[in-house]
C-alpha positions as CSV (number, residue, x, y, z in Angstrom):
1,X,101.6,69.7,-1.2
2,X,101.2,66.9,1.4
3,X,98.5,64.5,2.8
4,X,100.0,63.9,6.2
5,X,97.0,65.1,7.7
6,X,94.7,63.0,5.3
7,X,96.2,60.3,6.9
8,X,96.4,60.7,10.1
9,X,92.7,61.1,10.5
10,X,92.1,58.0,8.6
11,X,93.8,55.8,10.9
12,X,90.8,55.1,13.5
13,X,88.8,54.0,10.6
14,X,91.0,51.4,9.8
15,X,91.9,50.3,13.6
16,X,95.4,51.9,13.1
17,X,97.9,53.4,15.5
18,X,99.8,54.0,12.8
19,X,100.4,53.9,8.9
20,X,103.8,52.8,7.4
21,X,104.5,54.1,4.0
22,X,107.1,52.8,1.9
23,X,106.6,53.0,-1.8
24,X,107.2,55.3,-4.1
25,X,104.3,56.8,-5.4
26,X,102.8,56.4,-1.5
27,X,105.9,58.2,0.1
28,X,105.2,61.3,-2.6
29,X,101.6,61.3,-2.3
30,X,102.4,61.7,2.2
31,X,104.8,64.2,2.0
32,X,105.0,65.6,-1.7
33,X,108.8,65.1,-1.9
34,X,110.4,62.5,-4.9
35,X,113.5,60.8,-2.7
36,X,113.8,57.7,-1.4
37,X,112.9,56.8,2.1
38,X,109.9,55.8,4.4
39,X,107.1,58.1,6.1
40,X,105.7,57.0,9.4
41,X,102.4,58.4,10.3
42,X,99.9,59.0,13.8
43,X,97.4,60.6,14.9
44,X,99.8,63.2,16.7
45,X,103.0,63.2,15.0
46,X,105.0,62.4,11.4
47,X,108.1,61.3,9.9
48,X,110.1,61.3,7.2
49,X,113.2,59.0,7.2
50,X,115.6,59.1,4.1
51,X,119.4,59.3,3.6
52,X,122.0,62.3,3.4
53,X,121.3,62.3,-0.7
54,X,118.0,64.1,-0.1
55,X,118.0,65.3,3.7
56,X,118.6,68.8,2.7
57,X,115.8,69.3,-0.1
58,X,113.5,67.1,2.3
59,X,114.1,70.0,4.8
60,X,111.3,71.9,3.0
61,X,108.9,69.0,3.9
62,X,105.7,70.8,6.3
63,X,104.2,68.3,9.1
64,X,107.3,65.8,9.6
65,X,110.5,65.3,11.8
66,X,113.0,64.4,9.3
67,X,115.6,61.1,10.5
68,X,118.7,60.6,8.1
69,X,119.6,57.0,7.3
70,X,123.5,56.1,9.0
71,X,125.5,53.1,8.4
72,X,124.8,52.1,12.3
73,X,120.6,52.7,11.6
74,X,118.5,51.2,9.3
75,X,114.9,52.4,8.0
76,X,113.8,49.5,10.0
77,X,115.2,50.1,13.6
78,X,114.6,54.0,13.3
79,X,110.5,52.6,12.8
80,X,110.9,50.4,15.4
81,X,112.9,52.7,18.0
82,X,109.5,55.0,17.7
83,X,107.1,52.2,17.7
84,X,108.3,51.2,21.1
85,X,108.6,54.6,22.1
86,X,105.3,55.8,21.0
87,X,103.8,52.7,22.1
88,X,102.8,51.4,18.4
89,X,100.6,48.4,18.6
90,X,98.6,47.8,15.1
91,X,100.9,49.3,12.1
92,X,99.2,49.7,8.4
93,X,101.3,49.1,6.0
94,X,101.1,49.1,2.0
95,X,100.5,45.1,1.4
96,X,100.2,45.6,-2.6
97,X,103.3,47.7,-2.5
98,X,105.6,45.1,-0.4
99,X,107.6,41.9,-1.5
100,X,107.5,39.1,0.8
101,X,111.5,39.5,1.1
102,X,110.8,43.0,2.2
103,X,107.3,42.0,4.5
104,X,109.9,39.7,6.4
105,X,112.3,42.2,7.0
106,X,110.0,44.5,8.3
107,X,108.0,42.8,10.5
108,X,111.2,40.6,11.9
109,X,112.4,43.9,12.6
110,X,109.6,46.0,14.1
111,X,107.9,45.1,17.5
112,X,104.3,45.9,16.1
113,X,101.2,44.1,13.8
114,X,101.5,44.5,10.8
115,X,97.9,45.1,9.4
116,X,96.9,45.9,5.5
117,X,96.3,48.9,4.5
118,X,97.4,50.0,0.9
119,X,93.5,50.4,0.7
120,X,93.4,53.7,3.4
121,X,95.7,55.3,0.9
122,X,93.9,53.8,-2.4
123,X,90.6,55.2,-0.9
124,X,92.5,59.2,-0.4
125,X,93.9,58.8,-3.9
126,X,90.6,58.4,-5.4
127,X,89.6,61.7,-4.5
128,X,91.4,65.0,-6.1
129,X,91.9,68.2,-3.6
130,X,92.3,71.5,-5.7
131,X,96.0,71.7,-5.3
132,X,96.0,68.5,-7.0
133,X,93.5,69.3,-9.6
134,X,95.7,72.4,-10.5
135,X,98.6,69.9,-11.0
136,X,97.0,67.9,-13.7
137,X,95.4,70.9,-15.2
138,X,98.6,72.3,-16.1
139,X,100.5,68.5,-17.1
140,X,97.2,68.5,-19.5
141,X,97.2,72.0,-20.7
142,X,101.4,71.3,-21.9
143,X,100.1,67.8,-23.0
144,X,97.3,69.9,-25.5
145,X,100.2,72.4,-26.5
146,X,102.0,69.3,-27.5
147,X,99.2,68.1,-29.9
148,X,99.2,70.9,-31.5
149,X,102.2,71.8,-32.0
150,X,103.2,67.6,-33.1
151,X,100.2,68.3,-36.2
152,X,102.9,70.7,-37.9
153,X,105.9,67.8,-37.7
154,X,104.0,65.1,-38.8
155,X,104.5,64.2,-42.6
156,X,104.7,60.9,-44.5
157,X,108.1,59.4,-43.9
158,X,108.9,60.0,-40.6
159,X,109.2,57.6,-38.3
160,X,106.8,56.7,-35.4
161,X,110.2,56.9,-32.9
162,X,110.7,60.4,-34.3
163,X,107.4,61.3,-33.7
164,X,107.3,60.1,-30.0
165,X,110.8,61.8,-29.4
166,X,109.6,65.3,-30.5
167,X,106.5,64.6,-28.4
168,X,108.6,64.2,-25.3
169,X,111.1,67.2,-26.3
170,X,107.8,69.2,-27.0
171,X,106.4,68.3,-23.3
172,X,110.2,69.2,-21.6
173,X,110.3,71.9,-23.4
174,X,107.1,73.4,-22.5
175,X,107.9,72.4,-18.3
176,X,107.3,69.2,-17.9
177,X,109.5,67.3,-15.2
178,X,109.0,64.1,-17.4
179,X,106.6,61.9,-19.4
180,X,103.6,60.5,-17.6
181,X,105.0,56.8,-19.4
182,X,107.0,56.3,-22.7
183,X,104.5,57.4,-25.9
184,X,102.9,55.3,-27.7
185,X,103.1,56.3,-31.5
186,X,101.6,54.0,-34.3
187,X,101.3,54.7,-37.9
188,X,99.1,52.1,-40.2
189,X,98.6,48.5,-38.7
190,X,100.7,49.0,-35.6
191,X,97.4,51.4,-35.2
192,X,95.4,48.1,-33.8
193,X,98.1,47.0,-30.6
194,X,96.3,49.6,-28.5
195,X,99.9,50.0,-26.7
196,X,102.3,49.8,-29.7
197,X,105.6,50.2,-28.9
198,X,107.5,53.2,-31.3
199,X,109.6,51.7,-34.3
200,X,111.2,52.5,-37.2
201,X,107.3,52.2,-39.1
202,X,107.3,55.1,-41.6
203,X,104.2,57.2,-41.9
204,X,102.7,57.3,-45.5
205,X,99.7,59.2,-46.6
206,X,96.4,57.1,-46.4
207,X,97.4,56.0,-42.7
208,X,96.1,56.8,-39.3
209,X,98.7,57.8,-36.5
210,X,97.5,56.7,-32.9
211,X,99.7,59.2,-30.5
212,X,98.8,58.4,-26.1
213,X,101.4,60.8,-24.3
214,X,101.1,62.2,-21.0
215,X,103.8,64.6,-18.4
216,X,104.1,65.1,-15.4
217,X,104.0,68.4,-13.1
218,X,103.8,68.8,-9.7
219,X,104.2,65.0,-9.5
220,X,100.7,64.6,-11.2
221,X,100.1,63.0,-14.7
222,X,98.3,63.9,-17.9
223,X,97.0,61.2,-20.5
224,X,95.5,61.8,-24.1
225,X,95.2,60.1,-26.6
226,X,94.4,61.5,-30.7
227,X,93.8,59.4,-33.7
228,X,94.8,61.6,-36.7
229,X,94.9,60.8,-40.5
230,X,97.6,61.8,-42.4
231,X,96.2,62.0,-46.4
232,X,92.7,61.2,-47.3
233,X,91.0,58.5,-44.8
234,X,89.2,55.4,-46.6
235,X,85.4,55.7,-46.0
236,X,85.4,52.9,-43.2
237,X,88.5,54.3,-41.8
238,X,86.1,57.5,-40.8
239,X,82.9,55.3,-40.2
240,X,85.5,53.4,-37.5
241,X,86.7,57.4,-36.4
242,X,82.9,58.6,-36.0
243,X,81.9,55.4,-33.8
244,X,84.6,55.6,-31.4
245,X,84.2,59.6,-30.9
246,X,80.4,58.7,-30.5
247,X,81.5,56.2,-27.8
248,X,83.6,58.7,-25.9
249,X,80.7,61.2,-26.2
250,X,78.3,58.8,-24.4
251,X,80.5,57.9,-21.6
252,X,81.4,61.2,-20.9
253,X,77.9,61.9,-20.9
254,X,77.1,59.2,-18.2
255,X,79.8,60.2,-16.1
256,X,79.3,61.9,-12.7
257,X,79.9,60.9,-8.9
258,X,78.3,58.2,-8.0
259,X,77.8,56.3,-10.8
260,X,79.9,53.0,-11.2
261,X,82.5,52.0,-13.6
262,X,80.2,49.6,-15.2
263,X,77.9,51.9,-16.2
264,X,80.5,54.5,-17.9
265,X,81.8,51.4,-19.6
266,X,78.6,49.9,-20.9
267,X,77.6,53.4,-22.5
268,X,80.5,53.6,-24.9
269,X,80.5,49.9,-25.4
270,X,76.7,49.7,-26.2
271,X,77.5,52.2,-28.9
272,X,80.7,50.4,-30.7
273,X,78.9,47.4,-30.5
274,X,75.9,48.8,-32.0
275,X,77.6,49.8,-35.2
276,X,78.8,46.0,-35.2
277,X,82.2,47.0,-34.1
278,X,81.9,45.0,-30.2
279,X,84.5,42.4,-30.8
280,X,87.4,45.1,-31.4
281,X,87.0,47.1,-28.3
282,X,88.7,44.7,-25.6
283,X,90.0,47.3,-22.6
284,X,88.1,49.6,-20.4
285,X,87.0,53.1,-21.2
286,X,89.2,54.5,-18.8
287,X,91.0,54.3,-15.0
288,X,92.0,56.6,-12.5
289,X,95.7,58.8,-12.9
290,X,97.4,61.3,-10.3
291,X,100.6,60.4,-9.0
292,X,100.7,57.2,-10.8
293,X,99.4,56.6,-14.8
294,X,97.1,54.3,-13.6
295,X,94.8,54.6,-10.2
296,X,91.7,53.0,-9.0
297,X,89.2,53.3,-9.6
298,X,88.3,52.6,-13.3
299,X,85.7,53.1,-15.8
300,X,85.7,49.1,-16.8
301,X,83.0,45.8,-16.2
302,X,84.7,44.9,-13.3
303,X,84.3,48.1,-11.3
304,X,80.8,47.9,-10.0
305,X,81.3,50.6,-6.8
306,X,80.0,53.7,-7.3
307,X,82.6,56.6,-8.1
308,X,83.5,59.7,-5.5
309,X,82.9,63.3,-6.9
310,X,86.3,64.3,-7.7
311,X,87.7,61.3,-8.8
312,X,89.6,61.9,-11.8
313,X,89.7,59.2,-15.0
314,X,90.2,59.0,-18.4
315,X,87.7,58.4,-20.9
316,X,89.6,56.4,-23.7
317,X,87.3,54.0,-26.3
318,X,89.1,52.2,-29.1
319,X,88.5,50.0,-31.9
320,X,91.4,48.4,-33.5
321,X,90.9,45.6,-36.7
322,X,94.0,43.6,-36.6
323,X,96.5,44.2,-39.2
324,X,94.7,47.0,-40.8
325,X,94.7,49.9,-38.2
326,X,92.9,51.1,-35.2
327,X,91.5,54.4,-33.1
328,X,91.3,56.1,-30.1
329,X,90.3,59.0,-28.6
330,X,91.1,59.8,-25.1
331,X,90.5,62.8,-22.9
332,X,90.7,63.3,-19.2
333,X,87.3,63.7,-16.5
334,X,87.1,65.3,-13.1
335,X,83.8,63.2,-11.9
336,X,81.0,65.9,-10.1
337,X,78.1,65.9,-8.6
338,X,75.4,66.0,-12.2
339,X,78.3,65.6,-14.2
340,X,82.0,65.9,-15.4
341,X,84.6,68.5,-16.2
342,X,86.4,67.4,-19.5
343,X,90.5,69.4,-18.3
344,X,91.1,67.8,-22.2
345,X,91.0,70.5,-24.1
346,X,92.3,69.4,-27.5
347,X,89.7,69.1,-30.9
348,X,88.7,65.6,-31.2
349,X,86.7,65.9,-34.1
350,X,88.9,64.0,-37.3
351,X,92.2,65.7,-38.2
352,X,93.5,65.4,-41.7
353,X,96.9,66.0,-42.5
């Protein structure tokens, strides 16, 4: 799975004779390899540059002509040997993805213009292709096995650490290549930092248990997030659960292409505020994943653009009272035209344990 080609026709658009690509997550989404190196793209040819560590596993790269990194040539004068050879003039590079140390470097180093572009990649990303798609389809359907399989381990007096390490042996277990980002796990009143950090907290019956995990395969992320109770639930404890699985609801419901962030947002907002809950909902209903966690663009205020058909975001509501506990629910969305395809396939409705 590459997006050379993606590229490479995207280059007049942004008055580029070439695109320079040197993070991580860029270099992967180019020439869907995980190594380290840099990917130089045109209209009429690629390449991949890295060292001897990967050369031979990069050799299954389509679309590229591979250069190894030597002690007498650096990244920088193999890119600038083919800039003056192809006759390189205006080179896009990723700005947002570049330390001024490294911008220096590069441009000292290479006879071209350096021009912005992390947005010509930002733009592809926003939009899934099926071999994608089928990538985060399978990281989610693990990530549901997970769940599942997590409700029969979870008992008052285990640890929210021990939770989140079974989690991740669950996911590697089941195929994943690695977690999407470290789990979150919290039990009581850790339940209201909406990105708790796994402790020693012991789960006790009466409590909720927040659990956000995600994996990776193919390169490509899963996210959830489930809010279940272990015991009996107080009766605001399930007033708090309905609201926020009413939220999700109505921003799922208002989700399709070409609707913008803010409006997704407002909808599940309108409804936690409604029930009086407005001042404990502080983040956005959801943002963008692929190869990274977080993508643009977003289902938040600040997003006012309208959203492509096959963009792919979470849908993620919360309500957490400080010191006393806190919910969400979160589930994954492939934006369409009229609509969205929930790939979450988990029960959402209240689990008690």
């Amino acid at each position: 799975m590459n997006h050379l080609k993606k590229i490479a026709e995207k280059l007049p658009e942004y008055g580029l004779d070439a695109m320079l690509i040197t993070s991580e997550s860029g270099e992967f989404y180019a020439v869907g390899f995980h190594g380290e190196g840099v990917v130089l793209v045109t209209k009429e040819k690629c390449w991949y540059a890295t060292d001897s560590r990967y050369i031979e596993a990069a050799g299954a790269i389509e679309g590229v002509e591979l250069l190894q990194l030597s002690a007498a040539k650096s990244y920088r004068q193999m890119v600038a040997e083919l800039v003056s050879e192809r006759g390189i003039k205006c080179l896009g590079f990723e700005e947002e993805r570049m330390s001024v140390r490294e911008y220096t470097a590069w441009t000292e180093g290479v006879p071209a213009q350096f021009l912005p572009a992390s947005e010509l990649l930002a733009e592809l990303r926003m939009v899934k292709d099926e071999e994608e798609l089928a990538a985060m389809a399978e990281a989610q359907r693990i990530t549901d096995e997970a769940f599942t399989e997590i409700l029969d381990f979870i008992k008052p007096g285990l640890t929210e650490s021990e939770v989140a390490a079974r989690l991740t042996y669950i996911m590697a277990r089941k195929g994943a290549m690695r977690n999407s980002f470290d789990p979150i796990v919290a039990c009581g009143a850790n339940g209201s930092k909406p990105h708790a950090i796994p402790g020693s907290s012991v789960i006790s019956a009466g409590q909720f248990v927040t659990m956000d995990f995600g994996c990776v395969v193919g390169g490509y992320c899963s996210d959830m997030t489930r809010t279940v109770a272990v015991g009996e639930p107080s009766e605001e404890m399930r007033l708090v659960y309905d609201t926020v699985l009413k939220a999700q609801k109505a921003g799922i419901a208002k989700a399709k292409a070409g609707v913008t962030g803010r409006e997704v947002h407002m909808a599940a907002a309108d409804v936690i505020a409604a029930a009086g809950y407005g001042d404990y909902f502080g983040h956005g209903f959801g943002h963008s994943l692929g190869v990274e966690i977080h993508e643009d663009p977003r289902f938040s205020p600040a997003w006012d653009k309208p959203i492509p058909a096959g963009a792919t975001l979470s849908a993620e509501p919360g309500i957490y009272l400080p010191g006393r506990f806190g919910v969400r629910i979160e589930d994954v969305v492939v934006l369409r035209e009229g609509g969205c395809t929930d790939i979450t396939n988990s029960p959402k409705e209240l689990i008690i344990l």
